[in-house]
C-alpha positions in Angstrom: 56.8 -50.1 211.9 59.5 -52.3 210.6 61.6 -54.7 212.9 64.7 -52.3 211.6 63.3 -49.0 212.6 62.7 -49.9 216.6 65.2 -48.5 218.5 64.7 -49.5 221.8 64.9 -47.3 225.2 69.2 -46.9 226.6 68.0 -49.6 229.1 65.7 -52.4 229.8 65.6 -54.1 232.8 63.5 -57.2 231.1 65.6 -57.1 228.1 69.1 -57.1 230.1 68.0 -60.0 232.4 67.1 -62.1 229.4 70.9 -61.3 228.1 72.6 -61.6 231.2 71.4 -65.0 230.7 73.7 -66.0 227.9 76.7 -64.7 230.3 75.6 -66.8 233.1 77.6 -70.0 231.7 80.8 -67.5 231.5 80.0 -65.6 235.1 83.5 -66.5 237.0 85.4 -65.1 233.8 82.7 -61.8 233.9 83.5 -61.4 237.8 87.6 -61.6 237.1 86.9 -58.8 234.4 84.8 -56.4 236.3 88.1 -57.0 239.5 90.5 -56.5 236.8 88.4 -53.1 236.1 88.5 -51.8 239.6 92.4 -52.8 239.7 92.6 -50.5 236.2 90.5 -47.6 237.5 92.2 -47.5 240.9 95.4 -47.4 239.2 94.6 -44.3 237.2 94.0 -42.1 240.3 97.3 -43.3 241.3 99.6 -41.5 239.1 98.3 -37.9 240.1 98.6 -39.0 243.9 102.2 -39.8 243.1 103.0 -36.4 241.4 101.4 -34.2 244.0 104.6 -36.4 246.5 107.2 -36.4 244.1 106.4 -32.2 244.0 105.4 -31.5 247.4 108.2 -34.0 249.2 110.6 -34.2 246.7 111.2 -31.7 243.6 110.4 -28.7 246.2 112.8 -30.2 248.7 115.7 -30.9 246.3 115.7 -34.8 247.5 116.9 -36.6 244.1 117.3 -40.0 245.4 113.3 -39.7 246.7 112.7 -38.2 243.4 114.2 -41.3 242.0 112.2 -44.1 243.9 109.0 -42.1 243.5 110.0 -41.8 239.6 110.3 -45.8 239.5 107.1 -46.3 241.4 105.6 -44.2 239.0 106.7 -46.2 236.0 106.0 -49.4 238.1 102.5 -48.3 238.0 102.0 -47.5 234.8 103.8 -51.1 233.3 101.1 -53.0 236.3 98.1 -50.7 234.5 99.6 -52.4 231.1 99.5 -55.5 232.2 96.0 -55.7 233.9 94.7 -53.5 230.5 95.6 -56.2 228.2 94.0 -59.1 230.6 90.9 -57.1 230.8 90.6 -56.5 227.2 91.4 -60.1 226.5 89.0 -61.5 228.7 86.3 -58.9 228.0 86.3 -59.5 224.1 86.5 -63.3 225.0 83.4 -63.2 227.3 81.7 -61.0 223.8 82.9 -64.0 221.4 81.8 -66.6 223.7 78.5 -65.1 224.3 77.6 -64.6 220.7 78.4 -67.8 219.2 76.3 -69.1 221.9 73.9 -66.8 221.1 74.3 -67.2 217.2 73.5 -71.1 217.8 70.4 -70.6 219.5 68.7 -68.5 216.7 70.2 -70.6 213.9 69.1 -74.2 215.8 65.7 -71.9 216.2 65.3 -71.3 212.8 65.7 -75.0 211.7 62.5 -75.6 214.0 60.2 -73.1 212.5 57.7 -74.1 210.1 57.7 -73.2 206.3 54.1 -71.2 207.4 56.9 -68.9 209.2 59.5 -68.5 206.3 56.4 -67.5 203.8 55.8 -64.5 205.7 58.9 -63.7 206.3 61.7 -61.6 204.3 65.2 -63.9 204.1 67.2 -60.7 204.8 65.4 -59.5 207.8 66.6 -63.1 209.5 70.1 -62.8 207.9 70.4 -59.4 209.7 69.4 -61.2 213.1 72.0 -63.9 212.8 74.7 -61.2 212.0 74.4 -57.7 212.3 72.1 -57.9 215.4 74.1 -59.9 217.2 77.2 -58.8 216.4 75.2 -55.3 218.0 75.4 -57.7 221.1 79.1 -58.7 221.1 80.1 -54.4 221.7 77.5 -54.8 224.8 79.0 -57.6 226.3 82.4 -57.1 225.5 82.6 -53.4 226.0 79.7 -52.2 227.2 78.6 -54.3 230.0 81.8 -55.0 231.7 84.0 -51.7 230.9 80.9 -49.7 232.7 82.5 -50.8 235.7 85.9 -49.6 234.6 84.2 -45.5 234.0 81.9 -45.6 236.8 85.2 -46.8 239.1 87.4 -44.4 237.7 84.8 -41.4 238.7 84.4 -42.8 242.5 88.3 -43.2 243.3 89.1 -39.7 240.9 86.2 -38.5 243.8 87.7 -40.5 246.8 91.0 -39.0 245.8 90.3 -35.0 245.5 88.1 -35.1 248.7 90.8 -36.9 250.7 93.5 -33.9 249.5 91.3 -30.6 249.6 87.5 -30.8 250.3 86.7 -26.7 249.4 89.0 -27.2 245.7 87.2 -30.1 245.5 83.7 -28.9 245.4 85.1 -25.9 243.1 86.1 -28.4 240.8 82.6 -29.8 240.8 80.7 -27.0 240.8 80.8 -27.0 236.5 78.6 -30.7 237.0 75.2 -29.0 236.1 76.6 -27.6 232.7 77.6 -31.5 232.0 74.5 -33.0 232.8 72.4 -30.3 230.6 74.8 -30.9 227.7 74.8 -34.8 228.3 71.1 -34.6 228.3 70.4 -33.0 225.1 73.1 -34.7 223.3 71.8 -38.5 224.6 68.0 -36.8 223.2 69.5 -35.8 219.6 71.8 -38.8 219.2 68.7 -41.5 219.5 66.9 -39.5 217.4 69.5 -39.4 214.8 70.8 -43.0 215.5 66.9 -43.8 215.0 67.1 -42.3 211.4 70.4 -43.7 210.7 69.0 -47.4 210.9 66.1 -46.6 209.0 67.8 -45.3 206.0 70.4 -48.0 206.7 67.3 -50.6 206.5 66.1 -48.8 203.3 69.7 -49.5 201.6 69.9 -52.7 202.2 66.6 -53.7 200.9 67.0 -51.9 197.7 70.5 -53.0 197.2 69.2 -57.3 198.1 66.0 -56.8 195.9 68.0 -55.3 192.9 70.7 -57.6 192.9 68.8 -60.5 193.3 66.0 -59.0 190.2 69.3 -57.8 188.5 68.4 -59.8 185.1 65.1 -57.6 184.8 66.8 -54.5 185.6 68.6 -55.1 182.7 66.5 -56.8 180.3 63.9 -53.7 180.5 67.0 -51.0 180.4 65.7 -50.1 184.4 69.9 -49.1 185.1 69.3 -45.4 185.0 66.1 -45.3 186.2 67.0 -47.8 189.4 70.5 -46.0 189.7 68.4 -42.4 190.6 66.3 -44.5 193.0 69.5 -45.7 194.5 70.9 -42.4 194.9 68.3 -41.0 196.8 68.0 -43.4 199.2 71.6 -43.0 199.7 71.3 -39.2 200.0 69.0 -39.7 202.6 71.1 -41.8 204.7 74.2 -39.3 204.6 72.3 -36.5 205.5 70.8 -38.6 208.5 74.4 -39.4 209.0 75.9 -35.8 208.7 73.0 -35.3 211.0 73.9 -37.7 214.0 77.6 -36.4 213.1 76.6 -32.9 214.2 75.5 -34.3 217.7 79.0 -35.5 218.2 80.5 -32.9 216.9 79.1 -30.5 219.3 79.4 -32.4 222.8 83.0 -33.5 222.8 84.3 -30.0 222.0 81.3 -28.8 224.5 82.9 -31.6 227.3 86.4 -30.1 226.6 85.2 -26.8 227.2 83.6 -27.2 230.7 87.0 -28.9 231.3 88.7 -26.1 230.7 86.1 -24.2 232.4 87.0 -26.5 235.7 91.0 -26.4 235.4 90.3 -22.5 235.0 88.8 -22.5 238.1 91.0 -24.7 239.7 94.1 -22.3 238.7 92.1 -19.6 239.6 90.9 -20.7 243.3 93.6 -22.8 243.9 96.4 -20.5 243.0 95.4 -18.3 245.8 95.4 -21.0 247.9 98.7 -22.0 247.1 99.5 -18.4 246.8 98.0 -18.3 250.9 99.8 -21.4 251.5 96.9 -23.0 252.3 97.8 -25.9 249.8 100.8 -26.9 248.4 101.8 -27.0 244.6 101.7 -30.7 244.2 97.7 -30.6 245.2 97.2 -28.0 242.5 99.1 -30.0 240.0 97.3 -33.0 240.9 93.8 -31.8 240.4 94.3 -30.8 237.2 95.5 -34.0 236.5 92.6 -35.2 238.1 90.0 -33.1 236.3 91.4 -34.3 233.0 91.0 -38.1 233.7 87.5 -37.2 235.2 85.9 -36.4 231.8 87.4 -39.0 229.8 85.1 -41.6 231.8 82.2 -39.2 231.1 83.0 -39.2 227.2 83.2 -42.8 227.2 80.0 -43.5 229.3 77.9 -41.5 226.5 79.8 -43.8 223.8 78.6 -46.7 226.2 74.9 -45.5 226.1 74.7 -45.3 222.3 76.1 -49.0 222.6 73.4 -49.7 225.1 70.6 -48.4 223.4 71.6 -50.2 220.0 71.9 -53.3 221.9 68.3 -52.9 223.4 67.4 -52.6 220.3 68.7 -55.9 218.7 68.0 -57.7 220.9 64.5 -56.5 221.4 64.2 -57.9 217.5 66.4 -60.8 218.4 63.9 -62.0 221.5 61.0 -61.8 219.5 62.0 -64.1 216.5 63.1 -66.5 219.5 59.8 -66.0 220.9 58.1 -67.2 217.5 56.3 -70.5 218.3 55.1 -70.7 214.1 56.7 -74.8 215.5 54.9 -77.9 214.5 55.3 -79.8 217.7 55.8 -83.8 217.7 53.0 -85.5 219.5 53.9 -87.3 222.9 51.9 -89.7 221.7 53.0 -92.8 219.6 50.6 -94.8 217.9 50.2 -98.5 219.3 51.2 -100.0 216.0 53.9 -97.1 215.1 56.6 -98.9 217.2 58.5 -101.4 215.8 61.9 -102.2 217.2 64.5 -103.1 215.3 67.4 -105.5 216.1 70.3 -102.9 217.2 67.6 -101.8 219.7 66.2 -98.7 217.8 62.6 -97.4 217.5 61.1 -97.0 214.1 58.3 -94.9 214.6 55.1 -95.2 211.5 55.9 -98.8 210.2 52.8 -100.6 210.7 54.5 -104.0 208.8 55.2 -104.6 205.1 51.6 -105.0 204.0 51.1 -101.2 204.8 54.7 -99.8 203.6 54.2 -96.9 201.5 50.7 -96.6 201.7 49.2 -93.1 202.0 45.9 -91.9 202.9 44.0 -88.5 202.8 40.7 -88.1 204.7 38.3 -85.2 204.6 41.2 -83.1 204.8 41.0 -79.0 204.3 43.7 -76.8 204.1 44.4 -73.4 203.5 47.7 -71.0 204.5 46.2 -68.7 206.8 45.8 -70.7 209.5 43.1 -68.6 212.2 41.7 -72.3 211.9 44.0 -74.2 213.0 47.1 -73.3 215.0 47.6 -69.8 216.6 51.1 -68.0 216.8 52.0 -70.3 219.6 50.9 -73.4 217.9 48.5 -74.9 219.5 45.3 -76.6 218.1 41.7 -75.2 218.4 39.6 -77.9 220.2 36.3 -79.4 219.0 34.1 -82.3 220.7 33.2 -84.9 218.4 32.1 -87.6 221.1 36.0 -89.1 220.6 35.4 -89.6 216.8 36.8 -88.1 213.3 35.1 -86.8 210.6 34.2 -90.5 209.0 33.9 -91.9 212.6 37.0 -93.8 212.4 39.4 -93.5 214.8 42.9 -93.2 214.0 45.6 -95.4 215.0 46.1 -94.0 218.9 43.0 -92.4 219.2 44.6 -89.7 221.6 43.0 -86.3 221.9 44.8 -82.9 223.8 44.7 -79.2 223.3 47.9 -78.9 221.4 51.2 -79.7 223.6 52.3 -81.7 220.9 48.9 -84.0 220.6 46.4 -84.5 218.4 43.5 -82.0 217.7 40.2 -83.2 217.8 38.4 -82.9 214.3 35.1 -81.5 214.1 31.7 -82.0 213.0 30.4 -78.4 211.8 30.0 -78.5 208.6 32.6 -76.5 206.7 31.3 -74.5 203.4 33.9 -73.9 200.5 35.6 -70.7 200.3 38.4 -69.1 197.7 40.3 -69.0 201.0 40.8 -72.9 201.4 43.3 -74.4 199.4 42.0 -77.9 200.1 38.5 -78.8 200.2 37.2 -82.6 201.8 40.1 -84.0 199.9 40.2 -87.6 200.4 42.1 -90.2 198.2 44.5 -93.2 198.9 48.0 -94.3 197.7 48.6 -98.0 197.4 51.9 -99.3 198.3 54.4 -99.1 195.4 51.5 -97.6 193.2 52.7 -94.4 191.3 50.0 -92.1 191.8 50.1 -88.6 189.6 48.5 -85.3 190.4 47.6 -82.4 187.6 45.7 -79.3 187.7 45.7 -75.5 186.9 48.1 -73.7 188.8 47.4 -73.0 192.0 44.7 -76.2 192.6 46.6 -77.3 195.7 49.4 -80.0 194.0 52.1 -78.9 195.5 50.0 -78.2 198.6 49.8 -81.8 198.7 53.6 -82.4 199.3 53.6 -80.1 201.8 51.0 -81.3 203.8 52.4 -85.2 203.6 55.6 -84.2 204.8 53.9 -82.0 207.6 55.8 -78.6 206.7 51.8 -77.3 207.9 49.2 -78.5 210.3 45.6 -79.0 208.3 43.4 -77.1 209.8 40.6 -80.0 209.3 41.1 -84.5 208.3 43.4 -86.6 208.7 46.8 -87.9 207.0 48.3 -91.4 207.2 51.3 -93.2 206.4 51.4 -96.8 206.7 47.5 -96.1 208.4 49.4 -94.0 211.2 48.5 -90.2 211.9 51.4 -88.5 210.6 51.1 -86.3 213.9 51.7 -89.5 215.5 55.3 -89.9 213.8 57.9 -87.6 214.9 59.1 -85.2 212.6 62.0 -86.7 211.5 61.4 -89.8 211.5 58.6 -89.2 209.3 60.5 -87.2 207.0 63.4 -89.9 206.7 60.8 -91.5 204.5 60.6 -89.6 201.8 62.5 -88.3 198.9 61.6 -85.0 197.6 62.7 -83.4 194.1 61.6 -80.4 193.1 61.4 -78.2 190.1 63.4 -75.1 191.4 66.6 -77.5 192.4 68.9 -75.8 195.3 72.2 -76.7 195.7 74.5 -75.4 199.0 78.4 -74.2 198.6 81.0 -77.0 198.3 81.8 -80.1 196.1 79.5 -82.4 193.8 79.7 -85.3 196.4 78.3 -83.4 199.2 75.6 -81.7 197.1 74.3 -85.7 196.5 74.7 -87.0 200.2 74.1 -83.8 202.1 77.1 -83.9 204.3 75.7 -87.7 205.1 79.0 -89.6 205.6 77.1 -92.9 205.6 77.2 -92.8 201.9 80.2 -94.4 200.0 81.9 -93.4 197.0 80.7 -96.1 195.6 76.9 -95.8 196.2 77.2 -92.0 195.2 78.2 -93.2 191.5 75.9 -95.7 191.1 72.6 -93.0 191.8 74.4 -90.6 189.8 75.1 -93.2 187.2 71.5 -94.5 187.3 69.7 -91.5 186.7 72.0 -90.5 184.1 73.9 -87.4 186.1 77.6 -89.0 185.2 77.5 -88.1 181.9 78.5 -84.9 182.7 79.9 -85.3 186.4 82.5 -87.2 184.8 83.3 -84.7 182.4 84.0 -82.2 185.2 88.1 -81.4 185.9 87.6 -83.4 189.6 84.1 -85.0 188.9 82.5 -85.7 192.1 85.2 -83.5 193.5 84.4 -80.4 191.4 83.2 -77.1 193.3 79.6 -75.9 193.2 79.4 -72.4 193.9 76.6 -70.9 195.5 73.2 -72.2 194.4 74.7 -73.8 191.5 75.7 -70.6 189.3 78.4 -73.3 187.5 76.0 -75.6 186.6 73.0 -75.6 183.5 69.1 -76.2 184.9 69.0 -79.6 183.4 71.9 -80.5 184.9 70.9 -79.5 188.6 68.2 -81.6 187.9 69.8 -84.6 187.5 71.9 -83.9 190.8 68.7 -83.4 192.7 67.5 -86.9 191.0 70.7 -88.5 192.3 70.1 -86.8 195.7 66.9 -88.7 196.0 67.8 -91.7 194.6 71.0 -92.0 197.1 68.8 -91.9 200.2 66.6 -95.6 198.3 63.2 -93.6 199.9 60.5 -95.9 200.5 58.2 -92.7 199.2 59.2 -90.3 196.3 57.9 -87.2 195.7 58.5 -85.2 192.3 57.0 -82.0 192.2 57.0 -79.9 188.7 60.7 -82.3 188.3 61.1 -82.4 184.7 59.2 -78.6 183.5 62.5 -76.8 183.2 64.7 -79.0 181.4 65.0 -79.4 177.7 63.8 -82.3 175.8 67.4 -84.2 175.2 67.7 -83.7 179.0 64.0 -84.8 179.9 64.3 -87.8 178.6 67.4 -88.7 179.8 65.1 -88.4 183.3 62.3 -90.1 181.9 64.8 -93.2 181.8 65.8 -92.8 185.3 62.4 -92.1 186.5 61.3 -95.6 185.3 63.8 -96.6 187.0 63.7 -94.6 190.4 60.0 -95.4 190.7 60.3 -99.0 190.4 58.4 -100.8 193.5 57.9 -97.5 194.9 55.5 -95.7 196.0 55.6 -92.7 194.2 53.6 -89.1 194.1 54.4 -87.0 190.5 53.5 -83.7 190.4 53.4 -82.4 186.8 52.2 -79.7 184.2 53.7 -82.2 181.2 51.1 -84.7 180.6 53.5 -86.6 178.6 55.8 -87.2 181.9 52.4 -89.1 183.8 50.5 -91.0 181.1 52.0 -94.7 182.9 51.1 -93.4 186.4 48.5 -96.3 187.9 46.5 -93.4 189.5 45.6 -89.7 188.2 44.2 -87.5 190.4 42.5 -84.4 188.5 42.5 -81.2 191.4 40.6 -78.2 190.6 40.3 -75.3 192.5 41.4 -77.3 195.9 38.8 -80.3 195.1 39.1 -84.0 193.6 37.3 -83.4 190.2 38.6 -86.7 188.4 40.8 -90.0 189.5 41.5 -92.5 187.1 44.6 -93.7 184.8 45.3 -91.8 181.5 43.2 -93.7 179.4 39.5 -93.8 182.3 40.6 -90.1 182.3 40.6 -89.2 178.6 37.7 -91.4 178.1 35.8 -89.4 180.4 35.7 -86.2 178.5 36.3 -83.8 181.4 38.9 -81.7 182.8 41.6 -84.5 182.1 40.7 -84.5 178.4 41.0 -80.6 177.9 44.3 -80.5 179.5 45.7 -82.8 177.3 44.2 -81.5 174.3 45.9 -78.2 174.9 49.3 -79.5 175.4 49.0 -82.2 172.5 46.9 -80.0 170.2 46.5 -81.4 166.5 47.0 -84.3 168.0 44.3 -87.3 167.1 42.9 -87.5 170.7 40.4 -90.2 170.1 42.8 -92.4 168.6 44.7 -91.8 171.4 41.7 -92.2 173.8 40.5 -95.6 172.1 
């Protein structure tokens, strides 16, 4: 069942204590609501009370001047009730707001801690919906749900306290019509879930088909889809109205069913206590009052079934909202540090991975494997499966720290089984190294683990099997973001955020100047056009970049890296989607951005990699080749047929000589 179709029970005692815990920081402000509720629902009781004296010892008695007094106490009480309402629904929609954002926070600094292994199997709009429509699901509980329950539940007791302190007998006439409410309340809380459940699921349908087709809306069009997707549409849409007309029917049947056993009760009220008033057993004002009473004694009732549909929506979100928090798909740092990965510098900070200037840069892959469904290596909590190997990895060598754990944030120990290839690892036993400064190049068919590559450096995934080191360091030595501080990543589908040029380059990072910001742009050629813009570095970038041509997000993404002087950079597939004029334009830049550098190029253009030092041929998640262009060609092997299908008619032995 989808996360959008659960609809959880009216009330959970496990899910409510969990919530209660975002009002804990806000409890004095929650306990001066719920007074200022019993203030508001004692008031209300009030006003009958007074008519049955202004009746009984005034109006009957022809006092006017008591009439008078009683009149201003009346309107005395209803300007207090004013008052006290509008502090209450302040403070109550307040407490809601507070509690959210908090809320809100939580998930969104939750989602910048999950891995990428968590984003792949996981649809964008499903998380969108728990950041907005969820929560805001949460605000109506805590701002009038939680709280104003107080305020119905109240009003019933002192209505109750009120009629049994006047008449007992009238009261318990008045009563008596109780079972017919609870019967109806019953089967309309029974048919609302049902149809509230139905509601959300043809809700959930719409907004999937609505998110996939404007997203694929170019394809729609291109293969004249319009019609055919517009009857799809309308279906879907049918669906929900009828679920809607469906839940309407539920409504439409208990309100006028509550006002009818409310007339049932004042008709037996008039009835019973006419003749008493007839027998003079109870006076007018009594009478009068408990009609007044009866009528404020099912408005708490209506609004206490409107409070349950809240409720039960609210169990519901936050059911879905719990379990994404819950989600431990988290690459943990090591409490570890590697002897040599602490360096301190001179304004007292700790530089975690530099191992000294002989080893800057330097990158090393051993035995690793790899592949994205990850039963061997971390489980949904991420921790790491265990394996003895008498203290030892899988070439004997121990790395930097040589610290072994479980998983809370350590390092696994490798093991010694042999591991057999499979079409389910990515990576098979890669090993390789990167020299310092050395511009090393990978190529391959699709899908032979290139990109994989990045990934894995940058630790967006734990391997399930080997070792990776910067500067000879475990990178789960190396704290996240420190490790990633490193590096400078630019890829071939380019994302840009909302706002202006400058901030697309520096990423919000103030520590840029103006100045700096022009000279990467300038360097890899991006202020050619930059400058051409009506505010240049000032000029709006709507959302991903609609504004702006491929090539020229490209040479943004260039500048971004470029900005940030990496002491590793990483382009992946950088140059495929630009056109020639463009591409080399960034050839020029590249020669320059990878000057003393070390460098990894991930490409499908042969052209873009023929001065790399090192080319490293992966097929089907294995080393095949390693070489420069020339060792490679020579060869004969994989190397050589890639290039003679991109360059065909080419002379390739002239080439190769």
């Amino acid at each position: 069942m989808q996360d959008e179709e659960i609809l959880g029970k009216a009330y959970d005692a496990r899910l409510m204590k969990r919530l209660l815990q975002y009002v804990k920081p806000y409890r004095k402000w929650v306990y001066f609501a719920i007074a200022l509720n019993v203030i508001i629902a004692g008031l209300g009781p009030v006003r009958p009370y007074l008519t049955k004296i202004a009746i009984d010892d005034y109006i009957l008695k022809h006092d006017a001047s008591g009439l008078l007094w009683i009149s201003l106490s009346l309107f005395g009480v209803l300007v207090f009730q004013a008052i006290v309402q509008y502090l209450n629904t302040y403070f109550t929609s307040w407490i809601g707001q507070r509690t959210i954002y908090d809320m809100r926070v939580e998930i969104f600094s939750h989602l910048q801690k999950l891995s990428l292994r968590f984003f792949d199997k996981t649809p964008i709009g499903r998380l969108v919906t728990r950041v907005t429509n969820d929560v805001e699901t949460l605000n109506e509980l805590f701002s009038s749900g939680i709280v104003m329950v107080f305020s119905d539940v109240f009003i019933i007791i002192w209505i109750v306290v009120f009629m049994f302190s006047m008449d007992v007998n009238l009261s318990l006439v008045t009563l008596s019509i109780l079972p017919l409410l609870v019967i109806l309340t019953a089967w309309f809380r029974k048919g609302a879930r049902d149809a509230y459940r139905e509601v959300r699921i043809q809700l959930a349908r719409i907004n999937t088909f609505v998110q996939e087709h404007i997203t694929g809306m170019n394809v729609v069009q291109i293969f004249h889809r319009e019609e055919k997707e517009f009857e799809k549409f309308k279906s879907i849409n049918e669906a929900h109205t009828q679920a809607h007309i469906r839940s309407v029917f539920f409504y439409a049947v208990f309100y006028p069913g509550v006002e009818l056993i409310s007339a049932i009760a004042i008709g037996l009220i008039i009835w019973y206590g006419g003749g008493e008033v007839i027998q003079k057993t109870i006076s007018l004002g009594v009478l009068i009052s408990f009609i007044q009473y009866t009528e404020m004694f099912f408005r708490p009732i209506r609004d206490l079934s409107e409070k349950y549909n809240i409720m039960q929506a609210a169990m519901a979100s936050s059911e879905r909202i719990f379990k994404l928090l819950d989600d431990e798909t988290i690459i943990h740092d090591s409490k570890e540090r590697g002897v040599r990965s602490l360096e301190k510098r001179s304004d007292g900070e700790v530089e975690y991975g530099r191992s000294g200037d002989d080893e800057k840069g330097t990158i090393e892959f051993r035995n690793v494997w790899f592949r994205y469904d990850d039963e061997s290596g971390r489980n949904a909590k991420g921790k790491m499966q265990k394996e003895k190997s008498n203290g030892k990895s899988l070439d004997g060598v121990y790395p930097v720290h040589g610290t072994r754990d479980d998983g809370n944030g350590e390092l696994p120990q490798p093991p010694t089984s042999n591991l057999q290839p499979s079409d389910e690892w990515i990576l098979k036993n890669v090993s390789f190294t990167i020299e310092q400064g050395t511009t090393t190049a990978f190529v391959g068919a699709t899908g032979a683990g290139k990109s994989t590559i990045a990934n894995l450096l940058l630790h967006f995934y734990e391997i399930q099997r080997g070792e990776i080191f910067v500067d000879g360091i475990d990178i789960r030595l190396i704290p996240q973001q420190e490790l990633r501080k490193r590096f400078a990543v630019v890829l071939q589908d380019v994302f840009l955020f909302s706002g202006d040029v400058k901030t697309n380059i520096t990423l919000g990072n103030e520590k840029y100047s103006l100045e700096e910001i022009q000279r990467a742009a300038k360097t890899v050629g991006a202020d050619s056009f930059i400058e051409k813009l009506p505010k240049q570095y000032d000029e709006e970038v709507k959302e991903r970049g609609a504004t702006l041509s491929v090539g020229q997000k490209q040479l943004l993404a260039f500048a971004r890296a470029l900005v940030t002087n990496p002491e590793i950079l990483i382009l992946d597939e950088a140059t495929s989607s630009v056109d020639t004029e463009t591409e080399q334009l960034i050839q020029q830049a590249i020669t320059v951005l990878l000057k003393d550098r070390t460098s990894i190029v991930i490409a499908h253009r042969l052209s873009t990699i023929q001065h790399a030092d090192k080319i490293i041929v992966l097929h089907k998640g294995e080393i095949r080749e390693q070489g420069n262009h020339q060792e490679l060609l020579s060869l004969g092997g994989i190397y050589f047929k890639l290039y003679q299908l991109q360059f065909k008619g080419q002379e390739i032995s002239s080439v190769a000589s």
